[in-house]
C-alpha positions in Angstrom: -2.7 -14.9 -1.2 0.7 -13.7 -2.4 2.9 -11.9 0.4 6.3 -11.5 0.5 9.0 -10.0 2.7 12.2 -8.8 2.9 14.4 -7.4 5.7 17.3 -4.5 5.4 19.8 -3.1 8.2 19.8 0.6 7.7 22.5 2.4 9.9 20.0 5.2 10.3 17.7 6.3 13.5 14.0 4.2 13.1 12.6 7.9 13.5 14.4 8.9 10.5 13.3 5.9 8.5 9.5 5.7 9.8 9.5 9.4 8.7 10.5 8.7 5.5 8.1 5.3 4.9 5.1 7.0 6.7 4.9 9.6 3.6 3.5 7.8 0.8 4.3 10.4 -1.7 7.9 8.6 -1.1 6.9 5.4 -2.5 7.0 6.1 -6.1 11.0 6.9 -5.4 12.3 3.2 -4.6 9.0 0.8 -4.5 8.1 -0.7 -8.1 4.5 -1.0 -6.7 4.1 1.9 -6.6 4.5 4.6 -10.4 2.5 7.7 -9.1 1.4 9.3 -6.1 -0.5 12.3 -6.1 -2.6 14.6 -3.0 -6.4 13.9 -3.0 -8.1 16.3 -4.5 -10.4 17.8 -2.0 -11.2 17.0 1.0 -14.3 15.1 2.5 -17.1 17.3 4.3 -16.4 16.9 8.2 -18.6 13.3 9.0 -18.5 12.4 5.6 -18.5 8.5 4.6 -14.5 8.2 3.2 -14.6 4.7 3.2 -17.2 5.0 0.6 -15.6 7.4 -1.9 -17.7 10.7 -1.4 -14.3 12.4 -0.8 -10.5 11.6 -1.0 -9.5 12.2 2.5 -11.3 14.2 5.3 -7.9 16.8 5.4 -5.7 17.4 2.8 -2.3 15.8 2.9 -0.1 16.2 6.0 3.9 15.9 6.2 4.3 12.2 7.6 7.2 13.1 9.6 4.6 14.8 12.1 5.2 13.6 15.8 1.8 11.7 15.3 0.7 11.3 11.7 -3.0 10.4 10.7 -3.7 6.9 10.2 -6.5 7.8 8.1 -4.8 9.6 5.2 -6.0 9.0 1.4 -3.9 9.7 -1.3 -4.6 8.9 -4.9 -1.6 6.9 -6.9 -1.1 4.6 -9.5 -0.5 0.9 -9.9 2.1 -0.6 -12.8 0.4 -1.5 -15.8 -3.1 0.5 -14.8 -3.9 4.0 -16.7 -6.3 5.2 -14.1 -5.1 6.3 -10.5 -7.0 4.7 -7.4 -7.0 5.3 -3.8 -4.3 4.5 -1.2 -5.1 4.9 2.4 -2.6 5.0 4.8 -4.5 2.0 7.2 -2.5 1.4 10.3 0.3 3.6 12.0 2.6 2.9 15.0 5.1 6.3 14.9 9.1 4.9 14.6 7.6 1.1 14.5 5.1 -0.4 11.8 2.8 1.8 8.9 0.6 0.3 6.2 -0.8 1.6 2.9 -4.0 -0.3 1.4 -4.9 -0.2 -2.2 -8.1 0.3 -3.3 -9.7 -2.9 -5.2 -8.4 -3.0 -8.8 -10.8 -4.8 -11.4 -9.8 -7.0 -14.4 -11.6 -9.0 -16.9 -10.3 -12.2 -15.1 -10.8 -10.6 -11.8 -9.6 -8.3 -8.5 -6.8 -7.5 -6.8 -6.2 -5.5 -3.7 -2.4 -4.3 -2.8 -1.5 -3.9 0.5 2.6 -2.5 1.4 3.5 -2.9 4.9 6.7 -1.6 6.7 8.0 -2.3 10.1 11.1 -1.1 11.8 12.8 -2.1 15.2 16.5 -1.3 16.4 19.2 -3.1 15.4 22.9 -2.0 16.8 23.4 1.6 15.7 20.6 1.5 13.4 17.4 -0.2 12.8 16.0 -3.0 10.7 13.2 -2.7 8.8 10.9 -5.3 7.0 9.2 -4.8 3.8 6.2 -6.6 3.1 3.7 -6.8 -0.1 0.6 -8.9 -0.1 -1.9 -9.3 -3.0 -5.6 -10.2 -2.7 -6.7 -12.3 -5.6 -10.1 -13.0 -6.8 -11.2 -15.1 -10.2 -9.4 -15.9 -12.5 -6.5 -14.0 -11.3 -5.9 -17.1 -8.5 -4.4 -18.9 -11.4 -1.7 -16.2 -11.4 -0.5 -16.4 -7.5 2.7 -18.3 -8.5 3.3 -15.7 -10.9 3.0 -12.9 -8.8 4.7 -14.1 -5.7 7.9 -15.1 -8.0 7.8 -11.3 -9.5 7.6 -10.1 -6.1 10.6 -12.5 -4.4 12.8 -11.3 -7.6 11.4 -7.4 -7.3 11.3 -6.4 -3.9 14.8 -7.2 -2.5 16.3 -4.4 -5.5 13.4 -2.2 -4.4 14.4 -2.3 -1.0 18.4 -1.8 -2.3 16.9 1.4 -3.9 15.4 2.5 -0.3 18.7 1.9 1.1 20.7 3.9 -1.5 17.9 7.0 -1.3 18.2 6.8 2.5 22.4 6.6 3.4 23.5 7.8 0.1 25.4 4.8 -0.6 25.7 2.9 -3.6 27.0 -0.4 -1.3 25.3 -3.6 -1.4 22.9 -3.4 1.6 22.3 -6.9 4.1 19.2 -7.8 2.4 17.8 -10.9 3.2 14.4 -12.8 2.1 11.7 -13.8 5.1 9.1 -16.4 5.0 5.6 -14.8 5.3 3.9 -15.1 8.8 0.8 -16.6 6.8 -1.4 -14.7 9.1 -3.6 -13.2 5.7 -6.6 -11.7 6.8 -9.9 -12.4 4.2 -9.6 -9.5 1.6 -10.3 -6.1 3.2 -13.6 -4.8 2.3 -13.4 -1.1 2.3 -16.3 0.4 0.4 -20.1 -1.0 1.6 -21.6 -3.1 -1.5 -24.1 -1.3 -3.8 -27.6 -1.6 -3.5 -29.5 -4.4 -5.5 -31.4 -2.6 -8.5 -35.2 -3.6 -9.2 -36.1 -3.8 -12.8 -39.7 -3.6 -13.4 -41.1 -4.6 -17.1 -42.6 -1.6 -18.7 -46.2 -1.6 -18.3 -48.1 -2.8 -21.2 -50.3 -0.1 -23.4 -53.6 -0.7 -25.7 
């Protein structure tokens, strides 16, 4: 499936950085993946199924910058081109070193695709380095578009990350951006809501 990555040197602290990534409501401001972000709108009862949609989250939105954020946060946020918002869950989180957000499944006439924006961070001199990541699970009809997608990402996410670094240091220099082969390690495509029951149909019964 499509994934891409790109690497930038920020001369700021990781925590600083992993605070700032670990909030998705910050995504909107630099990732082009990204057009809305907006707080679920109530919260799960306590042992509810979230996975399976009968809530947004199980707790309302939290600061990310908390010494130990949720991994299990649910926000809901909108995908370029797409009228209708979906769920983004915040699926893995190592505080001041990697954090993920997981799109829910999006559904075309030509077929699915799941978004999944990965961030990592490790020290680099003064500062830290941190790698951006975007992979794109394609079903259908949309397969015949991976070539398309991976060459809008490889021209789109090296100026999104040149946004992060100007909304991070303030700077309007040219940050050390550089372009990384994927590690090819893509998982089959996450599954995160249990499949719907099979219907019965039963032919009306005959009368007279």
């Amino acid at each position: 499936m499509p994934q891409v990555r790109v690497h930038v040197t920020m001369p700021l602290p990781a925590e600083e950085v992993f605070s700032f990534l670990a909030d998705a409501r910050n995504l909107p401001r630099w990732h082009s993946g990204v057009l809305e972000v907006l707080p679920p709108p109530v919260p799960c009862a306590p042992g509810g199924d979230r996975d399976h949609g009968s809530g947004a989250a199980d707790r309302a939105c939290t600061d990310a910058a908390a010494a130990d954020p949720d991994p299990g946060d649910i926000w809901l946020y909108r995908f370029p081109g797409r009228h209708r918002h979906h769920r983004l869950e915040r699926c893995v989180c190592r505080p001041c070193e990697r954090v993920g957000f997981l799109g829910q499944r999006m559904w075309t006439p030509l077929g699915t695709q799941v978004p999944r924006y990965d961030f990592r961070l490790g020290p680099h001199r003064t500062g830290c380095r941190v790698e951006v990541q975007v992979t794109s699970w394609l079903t259908g009809g949309l397969l015949l578009f991976w070539p398309v997608v991976t060459m809008a990402w490889r021209r789109d996410l090296p100026d999104d990350v040149q946004r992060l670094y100007e909304l991070l240091t303030g700077s309007t220099d040219s940050a050390d951006i550089g372009l990384e082969p994927a590690d090819g390690r893509i998982t089959r495509q996450p599954r995160r809501f249990p499949p719907l029951p099979r219907r019965r149909f039963r032919l009306p019964a005959a009368h007279g």
